[in-house]
C-alpha positions as a Markdown table, in Angstrom:
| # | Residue | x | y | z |
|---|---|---|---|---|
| 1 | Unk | 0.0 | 0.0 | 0.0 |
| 2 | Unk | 1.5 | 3.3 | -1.1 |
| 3 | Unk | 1.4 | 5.8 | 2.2 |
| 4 | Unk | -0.2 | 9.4 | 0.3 |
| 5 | Unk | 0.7 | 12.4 | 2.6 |
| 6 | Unk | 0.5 | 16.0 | 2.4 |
| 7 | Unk | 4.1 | 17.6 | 1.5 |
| 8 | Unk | 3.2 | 20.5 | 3.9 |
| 9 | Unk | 3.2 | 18.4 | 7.0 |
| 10 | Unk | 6.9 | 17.4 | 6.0 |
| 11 | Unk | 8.3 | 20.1 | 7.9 |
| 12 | Unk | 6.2 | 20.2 | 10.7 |
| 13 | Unk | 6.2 | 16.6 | 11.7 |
| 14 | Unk | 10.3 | 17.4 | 11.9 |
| 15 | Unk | 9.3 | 19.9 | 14.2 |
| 16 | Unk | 6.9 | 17.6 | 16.5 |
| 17 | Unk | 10.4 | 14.7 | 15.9 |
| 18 | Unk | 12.4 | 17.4 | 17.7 |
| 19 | Unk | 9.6 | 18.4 | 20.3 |
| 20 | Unk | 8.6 | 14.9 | 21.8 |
| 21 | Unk | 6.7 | 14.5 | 24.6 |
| 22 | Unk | 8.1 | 11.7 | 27.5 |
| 23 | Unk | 5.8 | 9.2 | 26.7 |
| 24 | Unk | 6.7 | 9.5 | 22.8 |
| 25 | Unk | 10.3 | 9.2 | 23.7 |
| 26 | Unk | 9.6 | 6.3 | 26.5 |
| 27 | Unk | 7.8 | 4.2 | 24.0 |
| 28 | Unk | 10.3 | 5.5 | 21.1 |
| 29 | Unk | 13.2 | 3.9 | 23.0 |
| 30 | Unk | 11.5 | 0.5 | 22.6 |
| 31 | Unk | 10.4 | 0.9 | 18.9 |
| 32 | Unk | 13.3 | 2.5 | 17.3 |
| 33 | Unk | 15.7 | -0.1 | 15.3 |
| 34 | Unk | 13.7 | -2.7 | 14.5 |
| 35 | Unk | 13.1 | -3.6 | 18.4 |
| 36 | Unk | 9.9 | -4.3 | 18.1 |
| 37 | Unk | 9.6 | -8.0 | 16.9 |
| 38 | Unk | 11.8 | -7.0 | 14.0 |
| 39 | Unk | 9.4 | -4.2 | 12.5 |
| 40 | Unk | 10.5 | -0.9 | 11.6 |
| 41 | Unk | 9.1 | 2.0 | 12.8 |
| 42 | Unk | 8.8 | 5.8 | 11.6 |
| 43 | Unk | 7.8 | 8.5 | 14.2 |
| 44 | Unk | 5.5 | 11.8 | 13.7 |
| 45 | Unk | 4.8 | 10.5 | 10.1 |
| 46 | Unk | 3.0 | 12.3 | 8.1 |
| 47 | Unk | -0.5 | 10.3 | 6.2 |
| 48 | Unk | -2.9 | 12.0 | 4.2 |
| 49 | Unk | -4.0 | 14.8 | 6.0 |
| 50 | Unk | -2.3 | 13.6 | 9.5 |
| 51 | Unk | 0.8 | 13.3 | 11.8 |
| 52 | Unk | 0.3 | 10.2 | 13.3 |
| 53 | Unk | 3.0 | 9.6 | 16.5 |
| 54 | Unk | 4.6 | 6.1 | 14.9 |
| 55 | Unk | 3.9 | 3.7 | 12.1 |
| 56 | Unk | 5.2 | 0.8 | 10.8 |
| 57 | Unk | 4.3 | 0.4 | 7.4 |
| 58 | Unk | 4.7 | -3.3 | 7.1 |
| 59 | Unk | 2.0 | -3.5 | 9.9 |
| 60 | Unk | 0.0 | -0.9 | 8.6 |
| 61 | Unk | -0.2 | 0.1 | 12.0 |
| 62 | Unk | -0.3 | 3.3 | 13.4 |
| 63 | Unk | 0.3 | 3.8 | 17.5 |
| 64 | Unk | -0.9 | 7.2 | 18.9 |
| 65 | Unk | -0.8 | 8.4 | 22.3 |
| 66 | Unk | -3.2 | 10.5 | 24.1 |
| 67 | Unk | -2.2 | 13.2 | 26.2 |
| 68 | Unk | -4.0 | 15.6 | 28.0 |
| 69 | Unk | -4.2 | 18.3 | 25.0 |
| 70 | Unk | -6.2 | 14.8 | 23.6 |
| 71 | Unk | -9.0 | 15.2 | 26.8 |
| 72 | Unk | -11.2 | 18.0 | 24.7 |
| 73 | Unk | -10.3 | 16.2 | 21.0 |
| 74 | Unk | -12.3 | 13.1 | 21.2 |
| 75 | Unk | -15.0 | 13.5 | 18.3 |
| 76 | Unk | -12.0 | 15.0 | 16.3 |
| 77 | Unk | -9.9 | 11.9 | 16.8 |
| 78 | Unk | -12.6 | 9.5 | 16.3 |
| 79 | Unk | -12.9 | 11.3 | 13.1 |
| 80 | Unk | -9.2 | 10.6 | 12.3 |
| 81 | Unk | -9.3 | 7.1 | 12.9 |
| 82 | Unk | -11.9 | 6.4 | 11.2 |
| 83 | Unk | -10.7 | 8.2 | 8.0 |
| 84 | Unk | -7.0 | 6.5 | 8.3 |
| 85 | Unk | -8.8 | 3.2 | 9.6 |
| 86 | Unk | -10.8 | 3.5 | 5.9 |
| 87 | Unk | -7.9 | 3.5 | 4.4 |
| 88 | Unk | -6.7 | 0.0 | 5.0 |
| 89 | Unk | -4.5 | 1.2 | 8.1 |
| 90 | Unk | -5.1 | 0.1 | 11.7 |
| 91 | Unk | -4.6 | 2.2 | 14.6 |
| 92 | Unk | -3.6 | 1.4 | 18.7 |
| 93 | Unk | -4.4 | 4.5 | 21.2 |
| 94 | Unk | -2.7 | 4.6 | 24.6 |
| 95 | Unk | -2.9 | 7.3 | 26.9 |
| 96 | Unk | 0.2 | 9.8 | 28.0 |
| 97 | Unk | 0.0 | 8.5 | 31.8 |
| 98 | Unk | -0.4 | 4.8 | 31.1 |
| 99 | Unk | 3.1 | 5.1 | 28.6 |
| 100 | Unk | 4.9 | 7.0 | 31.7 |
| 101 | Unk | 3.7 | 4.6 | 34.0 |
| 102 | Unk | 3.4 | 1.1 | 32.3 |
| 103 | Unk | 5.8 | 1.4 | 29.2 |
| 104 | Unk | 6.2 | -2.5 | 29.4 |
| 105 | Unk | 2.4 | -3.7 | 29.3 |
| 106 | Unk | 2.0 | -1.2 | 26.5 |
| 107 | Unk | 4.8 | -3.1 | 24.9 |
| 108 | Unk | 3.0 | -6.3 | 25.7 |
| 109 | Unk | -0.1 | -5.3 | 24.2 |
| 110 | Unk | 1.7 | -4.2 | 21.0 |
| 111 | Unk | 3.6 | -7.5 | 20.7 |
| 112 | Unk | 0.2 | -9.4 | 21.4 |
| 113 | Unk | -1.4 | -7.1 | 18.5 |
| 114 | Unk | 1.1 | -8.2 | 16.1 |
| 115 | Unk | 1.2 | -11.9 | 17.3 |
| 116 | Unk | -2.9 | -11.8 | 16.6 |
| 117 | Unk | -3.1 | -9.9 | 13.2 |
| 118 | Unk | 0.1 | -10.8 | 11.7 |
| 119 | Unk | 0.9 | -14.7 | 13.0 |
């Protein structure tokens, strides 16, 4: 599946790469490399009209995480996913505190997504 993007998110998803929040860099740690069961992973990539916080294309799998500038957003996320879901991509949602506090069960639930949709 070819990933379409808008060119004019280029430079601002370099900015969000250089701005990361703790949780994007706690899980980041763990996805960067190949870590994750051998996938490769991009971070802030730009799709269609979107940033999304990691992807792996192989996967077709985007994982997002949900601070608290994310508590007022919901209908406008559920909007995202959906459109990027129609696309053919999937998408996993953690929140911001459970990252900072429970890095390795998000792992585990990551690894347990792939082992189910990907055997």
């Amino acid at each position: 599946m070819k990933i379409t993007y808008n060119s004019h998110l280029k430079k601002y998803a370099q900015e969000l790469r250089k701005n990361s929040t703790l949780s994007e860099v706690l899980l980041w740690q763990h996805l960067k490399g190949k870590q994750m069961m051998g996938y490769d992973f991009h971070r802030q990539k730009p799709i269609d009209e979107y940033i999304v916080d990691f992807f792996c294309p192989k996967l077709n799998l985007i994982i997002e995480i949900d601070g608290e500038t994310h508590n007022d957003k919901w209908n406008k996320d559920r909007k995202r996913q959906t459109r990027l879901e129609s696309s053919g991509l999937r998408c996993l949602r953690f929140l911001d505190i459970d990252v900072k506090q429970n890095v390795e069960g998000i792992l585990t639930t990551i690894r347990e997504w792939i082992k189910i949709t990907h055997p």
